[in-house]
C-alpha positions as CSV (number, residue, x, y, z in Angstrom):
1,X,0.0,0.0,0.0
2,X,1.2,3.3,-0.9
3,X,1.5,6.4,1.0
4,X,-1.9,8.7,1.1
5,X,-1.8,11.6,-1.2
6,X,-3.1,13.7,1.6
7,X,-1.9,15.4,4.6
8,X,-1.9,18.4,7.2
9,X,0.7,21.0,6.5
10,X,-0.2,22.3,10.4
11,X,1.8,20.0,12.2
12,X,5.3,21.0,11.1
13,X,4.6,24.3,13.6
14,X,3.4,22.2,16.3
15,X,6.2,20.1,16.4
16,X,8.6,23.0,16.0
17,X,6.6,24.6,19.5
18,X,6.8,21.0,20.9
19,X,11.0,20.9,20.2
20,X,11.1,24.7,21.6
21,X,9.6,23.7,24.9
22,X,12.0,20.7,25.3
23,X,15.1,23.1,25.0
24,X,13.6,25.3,27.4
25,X,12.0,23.1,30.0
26,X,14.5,20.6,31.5
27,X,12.8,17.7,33.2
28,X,10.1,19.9,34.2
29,X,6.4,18.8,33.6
30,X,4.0,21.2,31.1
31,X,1.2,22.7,33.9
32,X,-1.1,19.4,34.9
33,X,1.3,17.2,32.8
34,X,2.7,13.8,34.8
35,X,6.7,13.3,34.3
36,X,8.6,10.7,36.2
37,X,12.1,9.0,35.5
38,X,13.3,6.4,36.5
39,X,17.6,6.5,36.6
40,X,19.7,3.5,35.9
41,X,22.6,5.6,35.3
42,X,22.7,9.0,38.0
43,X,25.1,10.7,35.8
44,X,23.0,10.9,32.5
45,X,20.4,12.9,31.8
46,X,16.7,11.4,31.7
47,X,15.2,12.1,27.8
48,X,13.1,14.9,28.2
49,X,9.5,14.3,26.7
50,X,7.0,17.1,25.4
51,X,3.6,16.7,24.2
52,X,1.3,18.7,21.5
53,X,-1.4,19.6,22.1
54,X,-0.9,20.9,25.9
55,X,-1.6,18.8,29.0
56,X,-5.7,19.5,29.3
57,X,-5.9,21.7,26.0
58,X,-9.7,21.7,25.4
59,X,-12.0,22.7,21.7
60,X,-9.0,20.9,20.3
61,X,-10.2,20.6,16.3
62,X,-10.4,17.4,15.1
63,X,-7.9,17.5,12.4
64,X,-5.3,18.5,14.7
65,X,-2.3,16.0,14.9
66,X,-0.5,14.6,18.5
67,X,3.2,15.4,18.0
68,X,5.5,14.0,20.7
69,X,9.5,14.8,20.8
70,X,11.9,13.2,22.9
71,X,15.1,15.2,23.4
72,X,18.3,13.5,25.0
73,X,16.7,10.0,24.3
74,X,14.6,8.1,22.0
75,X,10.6,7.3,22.0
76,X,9.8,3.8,23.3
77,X,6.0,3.7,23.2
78,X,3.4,6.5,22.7
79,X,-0.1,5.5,23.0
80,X,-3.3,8.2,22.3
81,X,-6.2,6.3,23.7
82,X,-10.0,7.8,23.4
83,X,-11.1,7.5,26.9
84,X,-14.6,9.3,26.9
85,X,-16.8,10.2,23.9
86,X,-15.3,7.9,21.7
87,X,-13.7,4.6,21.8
88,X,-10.1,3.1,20.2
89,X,-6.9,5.0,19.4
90,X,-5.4,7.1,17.4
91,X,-2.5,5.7,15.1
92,X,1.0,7.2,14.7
93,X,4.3,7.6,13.4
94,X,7.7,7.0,14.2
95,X,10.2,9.1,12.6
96,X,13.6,7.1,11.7
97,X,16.0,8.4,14.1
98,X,12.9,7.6,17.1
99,X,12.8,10.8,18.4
100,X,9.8,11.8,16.8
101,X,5.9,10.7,16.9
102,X,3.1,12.0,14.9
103,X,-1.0,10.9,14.7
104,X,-2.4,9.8,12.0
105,X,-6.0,10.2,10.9
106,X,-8.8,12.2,13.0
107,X,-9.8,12.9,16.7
108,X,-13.4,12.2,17.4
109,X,-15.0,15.2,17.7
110,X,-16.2,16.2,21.2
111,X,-13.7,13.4,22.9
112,X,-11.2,12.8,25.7
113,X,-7.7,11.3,24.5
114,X,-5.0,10.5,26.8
115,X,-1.1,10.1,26.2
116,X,0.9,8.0,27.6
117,X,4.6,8.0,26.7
118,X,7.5,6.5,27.6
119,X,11.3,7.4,26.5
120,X,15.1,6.0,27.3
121,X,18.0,7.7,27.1
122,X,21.3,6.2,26.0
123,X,22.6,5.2,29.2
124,X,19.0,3.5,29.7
125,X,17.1,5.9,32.2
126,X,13.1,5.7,31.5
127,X,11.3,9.1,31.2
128,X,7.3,8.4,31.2
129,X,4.2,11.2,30.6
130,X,0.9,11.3,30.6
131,X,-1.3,14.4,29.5
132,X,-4.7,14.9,27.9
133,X,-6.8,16.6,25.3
134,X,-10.2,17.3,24.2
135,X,-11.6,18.1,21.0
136,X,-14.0,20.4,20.0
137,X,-17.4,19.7,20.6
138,X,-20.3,18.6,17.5
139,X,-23.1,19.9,16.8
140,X,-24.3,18.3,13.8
141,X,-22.4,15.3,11.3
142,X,-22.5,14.9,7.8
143,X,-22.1,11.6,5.8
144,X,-22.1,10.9,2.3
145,X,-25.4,10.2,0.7
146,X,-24.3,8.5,-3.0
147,X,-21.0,7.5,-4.2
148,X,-20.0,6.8,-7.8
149,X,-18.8,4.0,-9.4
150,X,-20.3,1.9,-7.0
151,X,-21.4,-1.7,-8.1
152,X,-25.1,-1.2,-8.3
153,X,-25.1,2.0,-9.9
154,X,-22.4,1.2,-12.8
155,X,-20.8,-1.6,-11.7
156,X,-17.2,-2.0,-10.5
157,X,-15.3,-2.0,-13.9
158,X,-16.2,1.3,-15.7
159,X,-14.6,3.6,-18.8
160,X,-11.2,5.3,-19.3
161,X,-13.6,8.9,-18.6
162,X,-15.5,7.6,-15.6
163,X,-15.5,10.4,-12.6
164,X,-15.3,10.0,-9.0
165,X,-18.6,11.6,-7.7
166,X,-19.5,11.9,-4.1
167,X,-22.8,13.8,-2.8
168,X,-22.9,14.5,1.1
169,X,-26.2,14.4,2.5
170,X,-25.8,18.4,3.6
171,X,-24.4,21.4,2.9
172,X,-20.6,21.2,4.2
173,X,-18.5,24.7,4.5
174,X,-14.8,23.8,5.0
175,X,-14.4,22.5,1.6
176,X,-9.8,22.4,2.3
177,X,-10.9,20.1,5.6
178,X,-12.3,17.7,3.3
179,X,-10.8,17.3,0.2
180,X,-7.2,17.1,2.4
181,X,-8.9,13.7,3.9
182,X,-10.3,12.3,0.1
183,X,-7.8,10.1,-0.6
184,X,-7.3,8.7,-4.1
185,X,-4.6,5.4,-5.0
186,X,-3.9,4.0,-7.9
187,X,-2.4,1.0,-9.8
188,X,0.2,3.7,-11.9
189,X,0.3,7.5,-10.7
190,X,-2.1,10.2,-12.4
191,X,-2.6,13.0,-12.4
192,X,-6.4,14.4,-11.3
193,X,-7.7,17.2,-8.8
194,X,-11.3,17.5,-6.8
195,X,-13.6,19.8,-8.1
196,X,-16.5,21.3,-6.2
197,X,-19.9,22.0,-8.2
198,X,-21.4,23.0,-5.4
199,X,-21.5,22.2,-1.3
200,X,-22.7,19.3,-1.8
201,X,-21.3,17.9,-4.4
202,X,-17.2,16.8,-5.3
203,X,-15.9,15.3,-8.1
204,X,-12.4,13.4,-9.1
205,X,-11.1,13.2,-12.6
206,X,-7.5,12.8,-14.0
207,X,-6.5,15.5,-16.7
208,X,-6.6,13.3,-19.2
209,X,-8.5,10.4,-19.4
210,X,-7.9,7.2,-17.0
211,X,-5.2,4.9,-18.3
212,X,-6.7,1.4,-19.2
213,X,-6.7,-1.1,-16.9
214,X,-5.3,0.8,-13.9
215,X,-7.0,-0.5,-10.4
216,X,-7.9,2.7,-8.3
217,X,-9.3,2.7,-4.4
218,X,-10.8,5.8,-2.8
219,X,-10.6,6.7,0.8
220,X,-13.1,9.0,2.2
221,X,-11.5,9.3,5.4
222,X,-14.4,11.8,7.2
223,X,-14.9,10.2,10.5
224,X,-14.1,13.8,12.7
225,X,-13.6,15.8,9.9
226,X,-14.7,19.5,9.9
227,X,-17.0,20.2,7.7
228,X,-18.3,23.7,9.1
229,X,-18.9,25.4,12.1
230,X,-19.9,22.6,14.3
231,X,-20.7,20.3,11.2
232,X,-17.9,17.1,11.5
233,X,-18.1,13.8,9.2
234,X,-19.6,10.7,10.5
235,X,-18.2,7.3,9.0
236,X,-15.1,6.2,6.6
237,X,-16.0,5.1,3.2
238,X,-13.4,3.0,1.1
239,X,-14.3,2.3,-2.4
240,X,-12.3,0.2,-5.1
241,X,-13.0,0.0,-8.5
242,X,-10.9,-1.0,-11.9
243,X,-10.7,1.1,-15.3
244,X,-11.6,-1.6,-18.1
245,X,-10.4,-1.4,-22.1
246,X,-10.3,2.2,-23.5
247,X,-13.2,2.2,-25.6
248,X,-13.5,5.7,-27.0
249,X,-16.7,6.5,-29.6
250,X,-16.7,9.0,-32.0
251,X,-19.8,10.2,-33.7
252,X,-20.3,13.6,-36.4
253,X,-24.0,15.0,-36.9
254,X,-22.4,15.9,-40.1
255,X,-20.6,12.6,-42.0
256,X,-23.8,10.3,-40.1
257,X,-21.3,7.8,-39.2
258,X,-20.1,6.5,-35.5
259,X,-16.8,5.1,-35.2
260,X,-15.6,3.1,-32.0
261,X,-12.1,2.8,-31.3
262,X,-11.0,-0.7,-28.5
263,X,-7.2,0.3,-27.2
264,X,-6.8,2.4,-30.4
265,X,-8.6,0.0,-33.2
266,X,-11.5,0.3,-34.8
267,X,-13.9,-2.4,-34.0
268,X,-17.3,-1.0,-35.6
269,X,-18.7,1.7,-37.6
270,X,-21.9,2.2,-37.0
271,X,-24.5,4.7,-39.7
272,X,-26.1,6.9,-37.8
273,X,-28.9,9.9,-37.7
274,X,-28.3,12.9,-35.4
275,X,-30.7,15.5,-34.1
276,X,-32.5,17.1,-36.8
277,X,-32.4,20.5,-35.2
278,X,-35.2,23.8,-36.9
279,X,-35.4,24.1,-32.6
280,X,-32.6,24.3,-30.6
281,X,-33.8,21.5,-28.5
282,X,-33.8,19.7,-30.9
283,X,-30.4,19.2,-32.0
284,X,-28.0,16.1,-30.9
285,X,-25.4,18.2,-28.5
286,X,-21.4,18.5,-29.6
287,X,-18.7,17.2,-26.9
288,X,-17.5,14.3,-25.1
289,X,-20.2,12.6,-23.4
290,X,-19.8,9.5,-21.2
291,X,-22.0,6.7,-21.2
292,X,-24.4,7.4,-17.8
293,X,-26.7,4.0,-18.2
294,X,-28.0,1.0,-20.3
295,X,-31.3,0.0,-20.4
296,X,-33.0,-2.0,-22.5
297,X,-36.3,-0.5,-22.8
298,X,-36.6,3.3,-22.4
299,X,-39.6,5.6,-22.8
300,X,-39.3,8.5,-24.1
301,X,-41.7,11.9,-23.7
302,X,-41.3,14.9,-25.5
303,X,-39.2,17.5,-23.6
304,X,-41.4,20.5,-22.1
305,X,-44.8,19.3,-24.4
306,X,-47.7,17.6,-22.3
307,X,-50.4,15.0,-24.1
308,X,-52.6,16.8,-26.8
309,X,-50.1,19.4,-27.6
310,X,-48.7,19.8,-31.3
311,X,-45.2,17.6,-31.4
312,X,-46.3,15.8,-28.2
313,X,-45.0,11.8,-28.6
314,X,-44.3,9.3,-25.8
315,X,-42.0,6.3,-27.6
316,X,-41.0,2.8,-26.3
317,X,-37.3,2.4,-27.8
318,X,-35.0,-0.4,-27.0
319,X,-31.3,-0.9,-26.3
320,X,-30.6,2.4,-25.3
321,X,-27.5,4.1,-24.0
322,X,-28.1,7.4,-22.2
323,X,-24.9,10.2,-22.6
324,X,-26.5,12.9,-21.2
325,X,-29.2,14.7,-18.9
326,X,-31.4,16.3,-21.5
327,X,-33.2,13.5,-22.8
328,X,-30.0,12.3,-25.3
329,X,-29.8,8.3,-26.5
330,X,-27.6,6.2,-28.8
331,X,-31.2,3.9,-29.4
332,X,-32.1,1.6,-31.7
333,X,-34.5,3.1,-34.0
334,X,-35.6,1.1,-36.7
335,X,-37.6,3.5,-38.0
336,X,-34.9,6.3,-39.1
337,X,-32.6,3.5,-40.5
338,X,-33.6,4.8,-44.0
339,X,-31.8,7.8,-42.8
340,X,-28.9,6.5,-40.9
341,X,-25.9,7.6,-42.5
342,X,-26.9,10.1,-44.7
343,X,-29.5,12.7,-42.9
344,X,-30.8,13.7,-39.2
345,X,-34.3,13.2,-38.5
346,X,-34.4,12.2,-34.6
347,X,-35.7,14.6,-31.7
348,X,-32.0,14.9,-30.8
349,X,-30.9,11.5,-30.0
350,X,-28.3,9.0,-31.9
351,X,-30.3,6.5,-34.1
352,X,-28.7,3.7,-35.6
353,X,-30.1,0.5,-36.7
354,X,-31.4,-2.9,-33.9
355,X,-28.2,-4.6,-34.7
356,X,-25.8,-1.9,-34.3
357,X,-27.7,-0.9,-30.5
358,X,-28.1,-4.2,-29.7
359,X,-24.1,-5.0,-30.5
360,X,-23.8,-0.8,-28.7
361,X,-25.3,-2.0,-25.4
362,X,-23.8,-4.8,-25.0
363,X,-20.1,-3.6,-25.5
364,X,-20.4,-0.4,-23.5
365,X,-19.2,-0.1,-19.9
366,X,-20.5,3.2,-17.8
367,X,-17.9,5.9,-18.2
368,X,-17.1,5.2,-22.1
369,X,-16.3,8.5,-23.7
370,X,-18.6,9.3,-26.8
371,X,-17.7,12.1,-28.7
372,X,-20.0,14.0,-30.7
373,X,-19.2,16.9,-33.3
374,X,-20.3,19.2,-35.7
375,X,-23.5,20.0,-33.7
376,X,-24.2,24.3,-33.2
377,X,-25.2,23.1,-29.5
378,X,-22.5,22.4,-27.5
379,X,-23.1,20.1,-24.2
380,X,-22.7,21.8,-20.9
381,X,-20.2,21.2,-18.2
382,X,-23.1,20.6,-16.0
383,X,-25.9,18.4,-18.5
384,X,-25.1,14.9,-17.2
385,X,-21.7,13.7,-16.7
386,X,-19.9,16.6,-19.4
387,X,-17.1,16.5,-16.7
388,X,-14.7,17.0,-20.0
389,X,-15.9,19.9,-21.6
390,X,-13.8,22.1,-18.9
391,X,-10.6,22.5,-19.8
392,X,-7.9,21.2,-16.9
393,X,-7.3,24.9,-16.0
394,X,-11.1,25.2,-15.7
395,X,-11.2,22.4,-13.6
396,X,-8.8,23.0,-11.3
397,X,-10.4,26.4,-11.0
398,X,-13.0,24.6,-8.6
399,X,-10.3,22.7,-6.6
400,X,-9.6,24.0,-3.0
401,X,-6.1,22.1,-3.3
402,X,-5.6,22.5,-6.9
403,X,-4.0,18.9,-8.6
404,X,-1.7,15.9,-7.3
405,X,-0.7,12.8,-8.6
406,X,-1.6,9.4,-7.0
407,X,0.4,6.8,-5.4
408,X,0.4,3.0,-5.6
409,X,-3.0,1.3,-4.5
């Protein structure tokens, strides 16, 4: 397992206070702390220990990490145990030379922690502390409401374009909080950044699009994490999914022909009829889509008509593809096949002929690109998954820590 792409920048001050102290302070306890030595050799020094936070620090936040120095020895054992409000302990890190421990993960909010450390110096003389902490208190949590891929919703091997979508089930505030704690590995490093569409709502992509066959796991590590005044996440979530074949579609409203691409060969061209536009609505939308579902029966309503109005029509269609939120297919249409591949006559969906949908739905995974040209309506950042019609410098323009690249999964 790789290192997490994520981590506090606070605790390099912290530590620096916690050294300061040590220099300063002799054997002497910080106010309320316990400090006791035991001497095997009189004529050495006993390691002196400090703690961060201070002995009986309260509204500690969450996110806050434990840093313990040992000066004039070495760190033996350093325990943070929850001991009211929460239950288990908090994980660390020993730094090479043992001098140095540092948490890992998040407090419990509104929680008691105690420390307990013991330290030897060279010539074998035990130093032991004790202090305690609490942390702020909660008012309300947060937890995440849907999380995408998952396997019900597209199933655990999705496209090269597939996005990482999470939706909290509130509005959260500290947007730096979180994304420092959404932690993303991968098979082969890439390149990708978070961006927010709104406080709700935080999505993954690399900058270009997923490398085939890489394995990725996602770690929405929340459990304490601020999310606003009073507002801290309630559970962990841990998500692993796998990037399949790169199967990359290309389709022009203008030459009526589809072309799909498997790892950079062509493996079906497919006639087609785009939207045959006279209304904007009406026209088949230009940009890289993704494949959002397949279903094999869809009906389909007219778009803002009700029954007895003039264009009203409610169709059954079959083997259908969806690649956006306004109401856009690749269908079979059986009907328009006359027209495939040489003229536009649909409502703004991709017609092709039973075969070439049936052969469509079955080779698709959710997340396939599926790019569409030549259309005067362009799709919208926003209409269904168009994560890809922002450039990366748009993207990152909705990042609160801007890009990274992964580590090993």
């Amino acid at each position: 397992m790789g290192h997490a792409i994520r981590d506090s920048s606070r605790g390099a001050g912290l530590l620096a206070l916690a050294l300061v102290t040590a220099s300063c302070s002799g054997n002497t306890a910080e106010p309320g702390g316990k400090t006791s030595q035991t001497s095997q050799a009189p004529s050495a020094a006993a390691a002196v220990v400090t703690v961060a936070p201070l002995d009986r620090a309260g509204g500690v936040p969450t996110d806050t990490p434990v840093l313990v120095a040992a000066q004039g020895g070495t760190l033996r054992q350093v325990t943070v145990r929850a001991v009211k409000g929460a239950k288990g302990s908090l994980p660390g890190v020993l730094s090479a030379d043992g001098t140095q421990w540092r948490s890992r993960g998040t407090a419990a909010p509104g929680a008691s922690y105690e420390v307990s450390v013991t330290a030897v110096n060279p010539a074998g003389a035990v130093t032991t502390r004790t202090s305690s902490f609490s942390t702020v208190k909660k008012n309300q949590t947060f937890t995440i409401e849907s999380f995408m891929p998952g396997r019900d919703s597209t199933g655990l091997t999705v496209g090269v374009g597939m996005p990482v979508m999470i939706t909290f089930d509130r509005d959260v505030s500290d947007r730096v909080s979180i994304e420092r704690n959404l932690l993303v590995r991968t098979s082969r490093p890439v390149l990708g950044a978070w961006h927010w569409f709104d406080n709700r709502n935080v999505h993954f992509r690399p900058k270009s699009f997923w490398p085939s066959g890489t394995r990725v796991r996602v770690e929405a590590r929340l459990a304490g994490v601020r999310g606003g005044d009073g507002l801290y996440g309630a559970a962990n979530k841990i998500v692993n999914f796998k990037i399949g074949r790169s199967q990359i579609t290309r389709g022009s409203v203008q030459s009526h022909n589809l072309t799909v691409k498997r790892n950079g060969r062509v493996v079906r061209e497919m006639p087609m009829s785009a939207g045959q536009g006279g209304t904007w609505k009406y026209h088949t939308t230009s940009g890289v889509h993704l494949a959002m579902s397949r279903e094999d029966v869809t009906v389909m309503t007219s778009p803002g008509i009700g029954p007895g109005s003039a264009g009203y029509y409610q169709l059954t269609v079959y083997d259908t593809v969806r690649i956006s939120n306004s109401g856009e297919y690749i269908h079979s249409a059986p009907w328009s096949v006359g027209s495939q591949g040489n003229s536009n006559v649909s409502h703004g969906c991709v017609n092709v002929s039973p075969s070439n949908a049936k052969w469509f739905l079955d080779n698709t995974l959710i997340g396939d690109p599926i790019i569409i040209t030549g259309s005067p309506r362009v799709l919208e950042p926003t209409n269904g998954w168009g994560h890809w019609q922002e450039s990366w410098k748009q993207w990152l323009k909705w990042s609160s820590l801007k890009h990274f690249n992964t580590e090993d999964v």
